[in-house]
C-alpha positions, 0 to 999 in steps of 0.5 A: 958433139959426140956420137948420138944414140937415137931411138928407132921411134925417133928415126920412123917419126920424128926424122919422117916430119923433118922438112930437111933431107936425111938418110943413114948410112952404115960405115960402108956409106950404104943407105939404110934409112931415108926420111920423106924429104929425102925421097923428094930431094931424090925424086926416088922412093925410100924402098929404092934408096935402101942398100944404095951406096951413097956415091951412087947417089950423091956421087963425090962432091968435093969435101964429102968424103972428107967430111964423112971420114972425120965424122967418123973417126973423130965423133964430130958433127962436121958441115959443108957448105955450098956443096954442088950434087948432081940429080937426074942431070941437074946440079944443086948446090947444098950444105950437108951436115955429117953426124954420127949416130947410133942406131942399129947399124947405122953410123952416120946421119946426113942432113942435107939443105938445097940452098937452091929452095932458099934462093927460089923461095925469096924468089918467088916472094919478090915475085908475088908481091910484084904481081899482086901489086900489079894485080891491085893497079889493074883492079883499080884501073878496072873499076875507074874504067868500068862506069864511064863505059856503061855511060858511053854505052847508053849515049851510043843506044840513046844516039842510034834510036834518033838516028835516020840514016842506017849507015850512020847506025852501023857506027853507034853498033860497032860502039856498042859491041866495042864498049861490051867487049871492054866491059867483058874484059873488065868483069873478068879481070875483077872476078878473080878477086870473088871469095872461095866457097871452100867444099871437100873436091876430088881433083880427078873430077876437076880434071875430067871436067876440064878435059870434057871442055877441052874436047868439046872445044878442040876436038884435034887435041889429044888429051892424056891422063896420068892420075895417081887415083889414090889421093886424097881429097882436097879442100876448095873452090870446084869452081875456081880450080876447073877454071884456074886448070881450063884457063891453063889447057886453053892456052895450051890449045890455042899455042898449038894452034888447036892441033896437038897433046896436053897431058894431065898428070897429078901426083903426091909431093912431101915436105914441101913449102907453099906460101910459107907454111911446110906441108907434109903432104901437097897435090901436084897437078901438072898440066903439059902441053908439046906446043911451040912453048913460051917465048924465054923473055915472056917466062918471068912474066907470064902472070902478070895481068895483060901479057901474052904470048898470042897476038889476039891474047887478053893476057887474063887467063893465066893470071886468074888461074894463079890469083884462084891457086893463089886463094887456095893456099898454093903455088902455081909454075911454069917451065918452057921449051920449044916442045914441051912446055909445063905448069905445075899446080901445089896445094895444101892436101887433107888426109882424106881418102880419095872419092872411088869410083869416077877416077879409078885406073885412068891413065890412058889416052883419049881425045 
């Protein structure tokens, strides 16, 4: 493959809409143009990455340099495969494809593939067929479990009205209160299942929503805002996104023992995959907390329908707040530590302007 001449229409349009990372360097191996993908691969604005080196970015990895050397003198594309490249202290294995190109003083185009996203994305489908067959179980067991319980209730009052002996009531009482507390469980873990009712919402009033709640609920948890009020708009259920997000900070409160600082962060992420469909532009919810964080072998299973963390936990919540991401197209991760423990929230955005007034400039401090 020789040399490709390429349009400057195509590298401001169609190189913007590559899911893959891409930059052009010139023969000196500095950045001259860097794609969206790119800028999120790393974790850097495009403006930053123009008249960077290259080292300085991707450091040497082995077979690089060799790579971008032959491209250039023999006018191949050239491949390497499993490549590992360090970002930000954390190491990705990628393969990188060498081009030459030219166009206005760049010689040399470079497409890089984290195969770490393959890996995480078959992942993460094992994952959620996992627990949506789990989900499915408990559904069933939920709906089999719910009607015997309306009959054991109505014996027990039936029982308690033929009754003399008060000492003998306190005991059809605490199978009454019992049998509420199991038919309360059951609804909510049926109601995760309950159709969207889909309207144009602005995440910053969702977030202020829940972050009323929360002091209202834990006036000793502080709550930190850090939005990006430009946003846009999002198409979704209001209701199931406070509660997907309210699940998710109540268990944060209750971790920290009601004392303690959540923050919520929401930023723009491109070129992104969620339930396997690409999305040029995502909304990036992260809801953080500084409490004791997740138990390590709790992590993997942490959604699944009764598993907590608490002694006293109904292990529903967070298994709602991912069935409710779920419905509206996006993914929903966590990632743990003593200290510091964050989900992040993905969902599909709509090119819509951000609703002014409510959000503007919140990025502070408040209780």
């Amino acid at each position: 493959m020789h040399a490709m001449s390429l349009p400057v229409a195509m590298t401001a349009g169609g190189l913007d809409l590559l899911s893959s990372a891409v930059v052009l360097v010139d023969a000196c191996r500095v950045i001259r143009y860097a794609n969206p993908a790119a800028e999120n691969l790393f974790a850097t604005s495009a403006r930053l990455l123009l008249g960077q080196s290259l080292k300085k970015v991707l450091g040497e990895p082995v077979g690089l340099t060799a790579a971008l050397d032959s491209a250039l003198k023999n006018q191949w594309s050239y491949t390497s495969h499993n490549m590992p490249i360090t970002l930000a202290s954390e190491t990705l294995h990628v393969d990188c494809t060498v081009t030459p190109v030219v166009l206005d003083g760049a010689q040399l185009l470079l497409e890089v593939r984290p195969i770490d996203q393959q890996l995480k994305a078959t992942r993460e489908e094992q994952l959620a067929q996992q627990q949506q067959a789990s989900r499915e179980l408990v559904r069933n067991l939920a709906h089999e479990i719910k009607n015997p319980l309306g009959g054991i209730r109505g014996s027990a009052q039936l029982l308690e009205r033929e009754l003399d002996n008060g000492q003998l009531k306190e005991y059809t009482q605490v199978i009454i209160q019992e049998v509420d507390r199991l038919q309360d469980l059951m609804q909510r873990l049926l109601s995760s299942h309950r159709a969207m009712q889909p309207t144009q919402v602005n995440i910053h009033e969702i977030l202020e929503r829940v972050r009323r709640l929360i002091h209202a609920e834990y006036p000793e948890v502080y709550v930190q805002r850090d939005y990006d009020t430009s946003l846009p708009e999002i198409t979704g259920d209001g209701e199931q996104l406070i509660q997907a997000v309210l699940n998710i900070a109540r268990n944060a409160a209750q971790a920290m023992q009601n004392r303690g600082r959540i923050t919520f962060s929401t930023r723009a992420a491109r070129q992104v995959i969620l339930a396997k469909k690409h999305y040029q532009l995502a909304l990036e919810v992260r809801v953080m907390d500084n409490g004791p964080g997740i138990p390590a072998h709790l992590l993997d299973s942490i959604f699944y329908p009764l598993v907590s963390g608490r002694e006293n936990g109904s292990g529903l919540g967070l298994t709602i707040a991912q069935s409710f991401v779920q419905q509206h197209g996006g993914t929903i991760e966590v990632a743990s530590r003593p200290g510091h423990t964050c989900f992040t929230l993905m969902l599909p955005l709509v090119s819509r302007p951000a609703s002014p007034g409510l959000t503007k400039g919140l990025r502070d401090e408040v209780g």
